[in-house]
N, C-alpha and C positions, 0 to 999 in steps of 0.2 A: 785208393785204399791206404797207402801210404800217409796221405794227407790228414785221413779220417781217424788211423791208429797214432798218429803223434797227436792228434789232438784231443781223443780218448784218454791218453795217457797224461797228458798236461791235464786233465779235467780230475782223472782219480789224484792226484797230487796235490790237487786243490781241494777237493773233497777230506781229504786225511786231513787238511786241519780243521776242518769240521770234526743097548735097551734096558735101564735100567728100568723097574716098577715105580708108578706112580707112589707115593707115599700110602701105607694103611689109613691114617688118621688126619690126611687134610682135610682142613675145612669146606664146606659147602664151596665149590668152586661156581655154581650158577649166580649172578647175584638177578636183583630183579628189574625187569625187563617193562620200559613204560610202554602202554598198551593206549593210553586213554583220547588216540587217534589225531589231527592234523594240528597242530599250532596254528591258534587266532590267525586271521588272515592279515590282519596288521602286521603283527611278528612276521607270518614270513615275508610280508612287501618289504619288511624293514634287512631282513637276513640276507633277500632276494636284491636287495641294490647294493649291499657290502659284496655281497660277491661278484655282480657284473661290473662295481666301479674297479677292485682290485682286481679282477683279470683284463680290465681294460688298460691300468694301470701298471701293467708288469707284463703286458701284450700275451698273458697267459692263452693256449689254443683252448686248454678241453679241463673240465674240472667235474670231480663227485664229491657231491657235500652230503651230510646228515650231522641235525643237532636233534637231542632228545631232551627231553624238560620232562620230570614226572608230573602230573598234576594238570598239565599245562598241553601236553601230546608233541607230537617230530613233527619234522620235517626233514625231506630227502630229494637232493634233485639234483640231475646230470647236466650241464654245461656246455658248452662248445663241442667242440671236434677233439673225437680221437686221431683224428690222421687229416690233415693239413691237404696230404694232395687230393686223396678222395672224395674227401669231405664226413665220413662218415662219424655220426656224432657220438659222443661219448654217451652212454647208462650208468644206471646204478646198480646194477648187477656185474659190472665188469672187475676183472683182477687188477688191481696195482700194487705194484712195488712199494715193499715199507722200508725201505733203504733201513735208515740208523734207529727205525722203532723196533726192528728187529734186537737190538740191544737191550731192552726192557724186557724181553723173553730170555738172553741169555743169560742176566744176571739173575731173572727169578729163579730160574732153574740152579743157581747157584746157593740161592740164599733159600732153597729147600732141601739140600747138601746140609747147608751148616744148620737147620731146624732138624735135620736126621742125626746132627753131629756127626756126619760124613768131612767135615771142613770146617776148618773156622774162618771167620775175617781175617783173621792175624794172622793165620797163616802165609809164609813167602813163599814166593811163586818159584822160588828154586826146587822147593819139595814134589815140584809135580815138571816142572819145564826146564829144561836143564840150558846153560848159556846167556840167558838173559843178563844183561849187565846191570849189577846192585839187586841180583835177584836175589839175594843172601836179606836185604833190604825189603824191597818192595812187595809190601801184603796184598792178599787180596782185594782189601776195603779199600786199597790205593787204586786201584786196575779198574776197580769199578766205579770208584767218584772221578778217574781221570787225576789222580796225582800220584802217578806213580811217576814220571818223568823218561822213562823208557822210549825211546828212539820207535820212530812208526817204520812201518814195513815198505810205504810208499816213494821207495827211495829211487836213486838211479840206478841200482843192480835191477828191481823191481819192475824200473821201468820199461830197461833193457830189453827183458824177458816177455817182457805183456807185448811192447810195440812191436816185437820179433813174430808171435802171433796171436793177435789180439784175440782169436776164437779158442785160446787154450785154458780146459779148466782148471784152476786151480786147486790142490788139495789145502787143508784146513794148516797143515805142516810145513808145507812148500810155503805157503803165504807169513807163516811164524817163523821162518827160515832167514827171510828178506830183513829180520830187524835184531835176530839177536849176534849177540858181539859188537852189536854198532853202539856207537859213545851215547853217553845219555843226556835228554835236555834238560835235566834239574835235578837237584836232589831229591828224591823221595819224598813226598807231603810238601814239596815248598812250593809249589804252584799245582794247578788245575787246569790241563791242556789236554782239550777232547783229544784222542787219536781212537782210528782203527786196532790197530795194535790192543791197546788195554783189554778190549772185548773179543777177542780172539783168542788172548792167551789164556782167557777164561773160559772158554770154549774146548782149550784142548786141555785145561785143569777138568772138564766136567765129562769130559770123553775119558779119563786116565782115571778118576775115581766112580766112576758106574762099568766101566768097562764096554762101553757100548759107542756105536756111532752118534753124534750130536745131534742129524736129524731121528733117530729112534729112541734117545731120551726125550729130547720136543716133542714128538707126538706122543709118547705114553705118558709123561707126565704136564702137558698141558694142552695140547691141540686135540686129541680125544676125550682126554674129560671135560672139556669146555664145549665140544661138539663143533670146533671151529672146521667144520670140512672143506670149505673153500681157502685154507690157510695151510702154509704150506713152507719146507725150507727148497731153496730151489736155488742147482748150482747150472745146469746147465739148458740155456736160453731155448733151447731148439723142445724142451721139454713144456715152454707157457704156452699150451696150449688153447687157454684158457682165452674170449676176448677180451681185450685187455686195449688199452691207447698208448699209440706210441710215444717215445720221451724225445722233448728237444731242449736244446738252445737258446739263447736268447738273441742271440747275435746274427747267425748267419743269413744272408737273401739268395737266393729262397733256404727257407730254414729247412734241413732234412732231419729226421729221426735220428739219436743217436744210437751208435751200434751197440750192444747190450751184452754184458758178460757177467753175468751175477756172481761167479763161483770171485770175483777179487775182492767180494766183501765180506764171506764165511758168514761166520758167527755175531758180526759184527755187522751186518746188511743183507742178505742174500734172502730175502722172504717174499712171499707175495699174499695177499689177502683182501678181503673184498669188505664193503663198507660196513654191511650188516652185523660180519665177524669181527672187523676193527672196533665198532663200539663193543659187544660185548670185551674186547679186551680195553679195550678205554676204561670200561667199570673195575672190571676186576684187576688191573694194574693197580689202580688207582686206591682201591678199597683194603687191595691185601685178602684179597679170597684164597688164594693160595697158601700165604705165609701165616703165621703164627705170632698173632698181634704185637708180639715184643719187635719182631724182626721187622716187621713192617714200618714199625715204628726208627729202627732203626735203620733202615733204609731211607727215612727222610732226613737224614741228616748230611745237608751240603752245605755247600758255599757258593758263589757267584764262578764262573766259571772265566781265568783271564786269557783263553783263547778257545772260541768253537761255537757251536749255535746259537740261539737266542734265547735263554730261557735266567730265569731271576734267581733260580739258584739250580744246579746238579743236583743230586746225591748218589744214591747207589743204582745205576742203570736206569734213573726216572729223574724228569725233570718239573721245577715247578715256577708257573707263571700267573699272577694275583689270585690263585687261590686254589689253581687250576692245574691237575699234575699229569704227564705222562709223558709222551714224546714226538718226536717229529725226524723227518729224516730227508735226505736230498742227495741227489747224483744222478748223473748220467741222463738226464732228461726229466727228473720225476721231482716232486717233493711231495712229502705228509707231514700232517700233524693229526694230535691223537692224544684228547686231554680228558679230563673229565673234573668235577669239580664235589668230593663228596660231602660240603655246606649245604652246596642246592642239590644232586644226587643229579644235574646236568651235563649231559658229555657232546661233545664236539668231535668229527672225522672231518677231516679239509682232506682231497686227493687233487693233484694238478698235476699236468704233462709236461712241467718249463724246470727246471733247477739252472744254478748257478747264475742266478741274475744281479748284477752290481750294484748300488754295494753292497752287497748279501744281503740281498731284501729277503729271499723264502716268501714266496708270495704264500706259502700254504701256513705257515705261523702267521702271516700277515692277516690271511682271511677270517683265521681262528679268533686271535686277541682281536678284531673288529666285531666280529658275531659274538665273543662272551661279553664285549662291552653293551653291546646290543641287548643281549640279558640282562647284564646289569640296570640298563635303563641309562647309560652312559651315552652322550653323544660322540659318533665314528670319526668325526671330520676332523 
């Protein structure tokens, strides 16, 4: 147990550098839903070998894909093994973990704040979180493109605390606790370094102006009116019930599941959602069904990111890769990606049971940017 909690704990360490009323007058949150039945049987042989080479390729166990093309019709198909010693193989009905897509839900919920004029971007996070260091400094638009320079919470007090008892939940404040007073890694706007932190503290800014819990803001203003029933914020493990495939490792013989504590990710990770629900939010991330076209708009506005996952530019809680925007996410066994592309109105779901494979391949971005090239009419190899 010992063994498994220090190496739990060395794994989130590595990972960090990776009820209020829904609005009167959002916009149509449904967007529309391709119906027009299986993708050409070529496309999927073609989709169908990107995915078997790259889980063969990154020793991935268990994988749930869906790509949707309007015009053109899906494809949906479950993969390997949820569970290695059983054998029992993964569906496309099952729950998995949206680790760091859960971020794209916390900032929307933010940037429907500042379309209420509940908040502005510019606003500093001192006004709402008290102790942060250069909180006097660092605005919201910084927290949520990742350049605020604020110290992550995944420290060694942090650590301390988790490896003491790795089954302990954490609260959303207890976890915001872990980073503030600690010295900061850069000045405010001078760089762009994914952290946990950023998206938490924006979490407990969106808890402190609705006056509500974070999960009961999320479900009134986006998981009920999207109809996302299978999606969910989720702190403690013993509660996924749902079936769902275990998460590993890349390393160890024989590989075991690893141990599972969602409540260390908050606001910032802690989600679980199943394929069918990830595309609808693929679209509507992607679209700005929620927001209020200025804000959408300016929510595209990033930069290349100089430490954290893979994608061609950040912006505000979404990321964009040739053409194609949304998110992806990785820890503790799992990884996602989660894009959509509104040129073609095509979206992509990668779910896999492997994270942290070196050199931070992300086998589930990898399968992604393979299958959109694949659309594209681009060769994979």
């Amino acid at each position: 147990m010992q063994r498994r909690a220090a190496l739990a704990a060395a794994s989130i360490v590595a990972i960090a550098g990776l009820a209020g009323c829904a609005p009167a007058s959002a916009p149509d949150p449904t967007p529309s839903v391709s119906e027009e039945g299986a993708l050409p049987d070529d496309l999927q042989a073609q989709l169908q070998a990107v995915l078997d080479d790259t889980m063969a390729e990154y020793d991935v166990p268990g994988a749930a894909v869906g790509v949707w093309v309007p015009g053109a019709g899906s494809w949906t198909v479950a993969a390997g093994v949820a569970d290695i010693e059983s054998g029992e193989p993964t569906t496309t009905e099952m729950s998995w973990p949206l680790r760091s897509v859960t971020k794209s839900y916390t900032v929307t919920l933010l940037l429907q704040l500042v379309d209420e004029g509940e908040v502005t971007l510019d606003d500093t996070i001192d006004r709402y979180v008290d102790g942060v260091t250069n909180g006097d400094r660092i605005t919201l638009r910084q927290l949520a493109n990742m350049s605020s320079g604020n110290a992550d919470y995944t420290n060694d007090d942090f650590v301390a605390v988790f490896s003491e008892d790795p089954t302990r939940i954490f609260t959303l404040d207890e976890l915001n606790g872990f980073m503030l007073g600690k010295p900061a890694q850069f000045e405010p706007g001078a760089e762009h370094v994914y952290t946990n932190a950023n998206t938490n503290l924006l979490g407990a800014v969106i808890e402190k102006v609705t006056g509500a819990s974070y999960e009961d803001v999320l479900n009134d203003r986006i998981l009920e009116p999207l109809g996302l029933q299978d999606t969910r914020y989720l702190l403690d493990v013993a509660t996924w019930t749902e079936p769902h495939a275990l998460g590993y490792g890349p390393d160890a013989d024989p590989r075991e599941p690893a141990d599972q504590n969602f409540s260390i990710f908050g606001p910032a990770g802690s989600m679980v959602s199943s394929l069918e629900d990830t595309r609808l939010w693929a679209e509507t991330l992607a679209t700005g069904a929620l927001l209020d076209p200025a804000t959408q708009a300016e929510r595209e506005d990033g930069w290349p990111l100089d430490a954290g996952p893979p994608y061609d530019v950040y912006a505000l809680g979404i990321g964009e890769t040739n053409g194609w925007w949304g998110h992806n996410g990785e820890g503790l066994g799992y990884t996602a990606a989660v894009f959509h592309n509104p040129e073609t109105g095509a979206s992509i779901v990668v779910f896999m049971n492997e994270s942290n494979v070196e050199p931070k391949a992300h086998p589930a971005d990898q399968t992604f940017r393979r299958m959109a090239a694949v659309l594209a009419g681009e060769a994979t190899s």
